[in-house]
Backbone as numpy.savetxt, mean C-alpha at the origin, in Angstrom:
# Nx Ny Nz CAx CAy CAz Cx Cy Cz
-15.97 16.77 -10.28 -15.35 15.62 -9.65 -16.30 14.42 -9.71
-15.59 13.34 -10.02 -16.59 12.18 -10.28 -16.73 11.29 -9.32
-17.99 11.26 -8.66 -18.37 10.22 -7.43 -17.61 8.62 -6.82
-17.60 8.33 -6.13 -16.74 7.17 -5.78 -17.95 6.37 -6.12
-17.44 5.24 -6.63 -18.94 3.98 -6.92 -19.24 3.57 -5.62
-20.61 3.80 -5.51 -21.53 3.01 -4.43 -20.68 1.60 -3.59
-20.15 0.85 -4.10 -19.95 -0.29 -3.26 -18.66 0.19 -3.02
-17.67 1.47 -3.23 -16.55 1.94 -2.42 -16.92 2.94 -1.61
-17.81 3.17 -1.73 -18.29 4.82 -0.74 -17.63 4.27 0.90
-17.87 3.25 1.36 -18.07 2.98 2.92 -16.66 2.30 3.53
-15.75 1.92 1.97 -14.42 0.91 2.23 -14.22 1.39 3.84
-13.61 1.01 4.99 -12.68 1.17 5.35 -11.56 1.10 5.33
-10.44 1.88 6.10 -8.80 1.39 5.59 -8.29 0.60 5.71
-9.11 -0.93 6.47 -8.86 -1.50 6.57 -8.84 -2.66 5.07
-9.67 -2.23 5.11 -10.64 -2.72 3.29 -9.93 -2.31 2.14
-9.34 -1.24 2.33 -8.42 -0.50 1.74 -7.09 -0.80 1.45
-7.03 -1.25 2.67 -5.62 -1.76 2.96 -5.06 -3.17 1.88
-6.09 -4.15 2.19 -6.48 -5.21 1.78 -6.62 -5.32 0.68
-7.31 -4.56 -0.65 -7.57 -4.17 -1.25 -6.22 -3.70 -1.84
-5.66 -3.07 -1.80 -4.39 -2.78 -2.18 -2.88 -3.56 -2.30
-3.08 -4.30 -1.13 -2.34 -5.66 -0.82 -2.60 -6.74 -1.99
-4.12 -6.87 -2.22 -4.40 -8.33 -3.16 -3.84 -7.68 -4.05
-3.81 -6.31 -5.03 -3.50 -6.07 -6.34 -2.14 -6.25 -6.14
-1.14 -5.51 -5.67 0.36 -5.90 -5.01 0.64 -7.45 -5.59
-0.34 -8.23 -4.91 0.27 -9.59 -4.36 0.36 -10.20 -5.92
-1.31 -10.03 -6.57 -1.38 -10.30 -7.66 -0.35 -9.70 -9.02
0.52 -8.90 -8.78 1.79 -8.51 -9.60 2.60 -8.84 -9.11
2.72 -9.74 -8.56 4.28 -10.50 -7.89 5.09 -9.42 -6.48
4.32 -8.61 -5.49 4.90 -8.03 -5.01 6.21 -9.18 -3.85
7.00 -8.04 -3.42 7.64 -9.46 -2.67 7.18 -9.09 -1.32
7.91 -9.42 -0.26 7.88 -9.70 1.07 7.05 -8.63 1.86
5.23 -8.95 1.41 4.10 -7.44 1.76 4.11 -7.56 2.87
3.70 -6.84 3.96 3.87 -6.44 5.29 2.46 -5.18 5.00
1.51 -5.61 6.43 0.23 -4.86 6.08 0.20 -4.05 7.59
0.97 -3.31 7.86 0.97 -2.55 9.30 -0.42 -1.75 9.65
-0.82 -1.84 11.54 -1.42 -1.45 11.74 -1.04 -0.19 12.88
-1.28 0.77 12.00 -0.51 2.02 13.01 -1.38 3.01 13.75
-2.56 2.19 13.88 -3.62 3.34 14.77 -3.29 3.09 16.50
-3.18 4.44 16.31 -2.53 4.85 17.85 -1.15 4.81 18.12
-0.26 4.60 16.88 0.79 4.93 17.09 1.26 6.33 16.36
0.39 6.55 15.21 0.77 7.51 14.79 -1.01 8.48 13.96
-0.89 9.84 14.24 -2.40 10.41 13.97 -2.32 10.91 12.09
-1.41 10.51 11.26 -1.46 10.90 10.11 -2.25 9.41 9.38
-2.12 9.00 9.59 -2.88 7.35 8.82 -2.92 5.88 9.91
-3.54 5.25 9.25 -4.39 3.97 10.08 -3.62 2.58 9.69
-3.19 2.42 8.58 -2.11 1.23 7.97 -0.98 1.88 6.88
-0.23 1.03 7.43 1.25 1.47 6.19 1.25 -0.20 5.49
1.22 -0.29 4.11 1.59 -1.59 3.36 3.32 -0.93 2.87
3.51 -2.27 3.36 5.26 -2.20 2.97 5.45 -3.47 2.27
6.17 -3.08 0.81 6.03 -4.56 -0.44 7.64 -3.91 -0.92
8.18 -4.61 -1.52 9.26 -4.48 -2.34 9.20 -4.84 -3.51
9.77 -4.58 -5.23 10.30 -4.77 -5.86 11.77 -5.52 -6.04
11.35 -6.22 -7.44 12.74 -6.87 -7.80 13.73 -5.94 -8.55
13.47 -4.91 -8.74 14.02 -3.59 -9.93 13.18 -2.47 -10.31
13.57 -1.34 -10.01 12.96 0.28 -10.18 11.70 0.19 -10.89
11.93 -1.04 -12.05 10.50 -0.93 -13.14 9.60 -2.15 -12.68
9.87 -2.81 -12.06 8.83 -3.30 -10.82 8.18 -2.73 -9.79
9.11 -2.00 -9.30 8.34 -1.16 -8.09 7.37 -0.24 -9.10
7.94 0.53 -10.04 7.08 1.44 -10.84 6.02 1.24 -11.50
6.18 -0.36 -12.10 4.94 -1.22 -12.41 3.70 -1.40 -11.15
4.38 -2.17 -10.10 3.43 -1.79 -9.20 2.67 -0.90 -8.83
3.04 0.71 -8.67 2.70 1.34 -8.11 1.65 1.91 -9.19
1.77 1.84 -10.17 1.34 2.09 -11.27 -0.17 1.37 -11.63
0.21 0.01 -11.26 -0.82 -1.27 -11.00 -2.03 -0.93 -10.01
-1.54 -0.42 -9.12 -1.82 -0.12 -7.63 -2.96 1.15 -7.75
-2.52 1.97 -8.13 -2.96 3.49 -8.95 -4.44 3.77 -9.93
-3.49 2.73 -10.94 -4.81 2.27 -11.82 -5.89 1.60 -11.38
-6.03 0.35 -10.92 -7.12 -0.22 -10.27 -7.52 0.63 -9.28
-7.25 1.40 -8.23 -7.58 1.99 -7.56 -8.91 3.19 -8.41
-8.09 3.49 -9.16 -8.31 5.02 -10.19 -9.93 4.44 -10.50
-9.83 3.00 -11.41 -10.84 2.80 -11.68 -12.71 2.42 -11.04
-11.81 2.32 -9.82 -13.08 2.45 -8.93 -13.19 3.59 -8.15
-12.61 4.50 -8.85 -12.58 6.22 -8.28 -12.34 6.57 -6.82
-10.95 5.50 -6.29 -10.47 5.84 -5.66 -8.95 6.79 -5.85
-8.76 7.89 -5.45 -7.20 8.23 -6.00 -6.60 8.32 -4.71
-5.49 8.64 -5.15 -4.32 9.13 -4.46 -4.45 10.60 -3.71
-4.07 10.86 -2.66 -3.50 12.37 -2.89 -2.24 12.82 -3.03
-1.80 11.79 -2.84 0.35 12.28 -3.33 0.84 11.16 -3.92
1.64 10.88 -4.65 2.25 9.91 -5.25 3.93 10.44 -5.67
4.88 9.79 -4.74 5.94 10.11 -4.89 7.34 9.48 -4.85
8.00 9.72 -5.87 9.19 8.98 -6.40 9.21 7.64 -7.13
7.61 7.76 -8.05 7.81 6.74 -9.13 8.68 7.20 -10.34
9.27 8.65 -10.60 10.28 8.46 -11.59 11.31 7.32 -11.49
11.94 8.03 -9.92 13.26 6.98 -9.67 13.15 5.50 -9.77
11.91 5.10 -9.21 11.73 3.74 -8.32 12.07 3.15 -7.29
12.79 3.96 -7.07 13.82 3.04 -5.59 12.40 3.19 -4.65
11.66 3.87 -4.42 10.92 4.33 -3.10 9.95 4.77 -3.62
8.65 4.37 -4.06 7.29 4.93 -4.18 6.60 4.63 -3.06
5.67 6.12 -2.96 5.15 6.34 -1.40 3.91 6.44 -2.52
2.24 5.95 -1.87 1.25 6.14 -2.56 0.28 6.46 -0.87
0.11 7.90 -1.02 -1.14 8.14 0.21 -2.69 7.99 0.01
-3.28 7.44 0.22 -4.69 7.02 0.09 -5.09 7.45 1.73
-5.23 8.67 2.35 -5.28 8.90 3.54 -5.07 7.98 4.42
-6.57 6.72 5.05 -5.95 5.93 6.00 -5.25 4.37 5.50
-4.59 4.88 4.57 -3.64 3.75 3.82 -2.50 4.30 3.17
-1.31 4.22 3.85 -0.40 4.70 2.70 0.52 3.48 2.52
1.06 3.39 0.81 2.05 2.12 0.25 3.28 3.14 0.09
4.40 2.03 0.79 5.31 2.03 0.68 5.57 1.21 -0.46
6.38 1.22 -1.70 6.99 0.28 -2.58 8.61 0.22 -2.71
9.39 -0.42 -2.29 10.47 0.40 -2.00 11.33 -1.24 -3.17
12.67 -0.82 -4.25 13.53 -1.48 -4.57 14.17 -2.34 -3.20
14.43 -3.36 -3.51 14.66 -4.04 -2.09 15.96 -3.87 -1.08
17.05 -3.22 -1.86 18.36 -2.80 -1.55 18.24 -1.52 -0.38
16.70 -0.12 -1.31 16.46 0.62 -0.76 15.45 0.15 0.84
15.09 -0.82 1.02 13.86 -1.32 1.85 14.73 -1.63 2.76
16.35 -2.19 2.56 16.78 -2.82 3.79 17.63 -1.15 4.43
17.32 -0.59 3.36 18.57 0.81 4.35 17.56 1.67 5.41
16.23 1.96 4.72 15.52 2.69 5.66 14.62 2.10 6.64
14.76 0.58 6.35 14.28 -0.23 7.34 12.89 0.27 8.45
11.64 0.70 7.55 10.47 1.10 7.67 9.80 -0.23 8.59
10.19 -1.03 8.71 9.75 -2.46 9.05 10.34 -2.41 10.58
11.61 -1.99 10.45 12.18 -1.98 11.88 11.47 -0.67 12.69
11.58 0.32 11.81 11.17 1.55 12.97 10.05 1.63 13.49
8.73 0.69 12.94 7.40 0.52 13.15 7.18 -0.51 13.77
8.03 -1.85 14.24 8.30 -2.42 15.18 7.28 -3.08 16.18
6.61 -1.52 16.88 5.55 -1.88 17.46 3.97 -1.83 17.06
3.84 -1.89 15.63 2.82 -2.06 14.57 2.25 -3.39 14.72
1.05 -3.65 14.83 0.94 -5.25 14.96 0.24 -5.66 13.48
1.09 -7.04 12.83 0.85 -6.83 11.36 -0.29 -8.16 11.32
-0.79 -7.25 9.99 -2.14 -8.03 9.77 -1.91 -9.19 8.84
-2.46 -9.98 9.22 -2.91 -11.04 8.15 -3.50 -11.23 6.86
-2.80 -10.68 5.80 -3.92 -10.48 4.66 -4.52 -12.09 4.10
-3.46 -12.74 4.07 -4.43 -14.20 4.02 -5.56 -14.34 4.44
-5.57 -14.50 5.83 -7.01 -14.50 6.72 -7.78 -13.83 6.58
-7.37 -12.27 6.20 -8.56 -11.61 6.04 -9.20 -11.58 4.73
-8.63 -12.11 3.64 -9.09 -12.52 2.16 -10.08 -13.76 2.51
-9.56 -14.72 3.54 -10.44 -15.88 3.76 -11.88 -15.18 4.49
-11.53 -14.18 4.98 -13.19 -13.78 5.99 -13.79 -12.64 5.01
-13.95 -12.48 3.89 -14.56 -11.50 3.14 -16.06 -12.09 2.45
């Protein structure tokens, strides 16, 4: 197994988070949402919720998302339903991406059920790095 590079060893998920968001943003993601779910829930620390314009957008993304990640030897441990596209889930333990087709984003309404998530600012926090 090949080591994480020195200047990712320490990311937090917050860093992570962020980090995942800029690549997103930088492929045209649409309407990103950077949730903070510590203490609402004990499986992960932020949920990013982005949409696609069409299955091979979301799949591009996630794909986007994956790769850059990959290359600084961060992975995944599950990656699921980039065949379809409607709904790619990418777990990075305390970060998991939601990528959802946007038709699919308004039915399961991940945005509504998390509600009491207080969402982060990725602007601002790109400005304080």
């Amino acid at each position: 197994m090949r080591k994480l590079k020195e200047e990712h060893l320490d990311k937090s998920g917050l860093e992570l988070a962020r980090l995942c968001a800029s690549i997103a943003l930088d492929n045209k993601a649409e309407d990103l949402v950077v949730l903070d779910v510590r203490g609402l829930t004990s499986f992960t620390d932020f949920f990013i919720i982005m949409s696609g314009r069409s299955t091979r957008h979301v799949q591009g993304l996630a794909e986007k998302i994956e790769s850059e990640l990959r290359s600084k030897r961060i992975s995944s441990n599950n990656c699921e339903g980039l065949q379809e596209g409607l709904w790619v889930l990418l777990d990075y333990n305390d970060v998991i991406v939601h990528i959802f087709y946007s038709d699919t984003r308004k039915f399961y309404d991940l945005d509504g059920l998390w509600h009491d998530a207080s969402k982060i600012d990725i602007a601002a926090s790109a400005e304080n790095k």
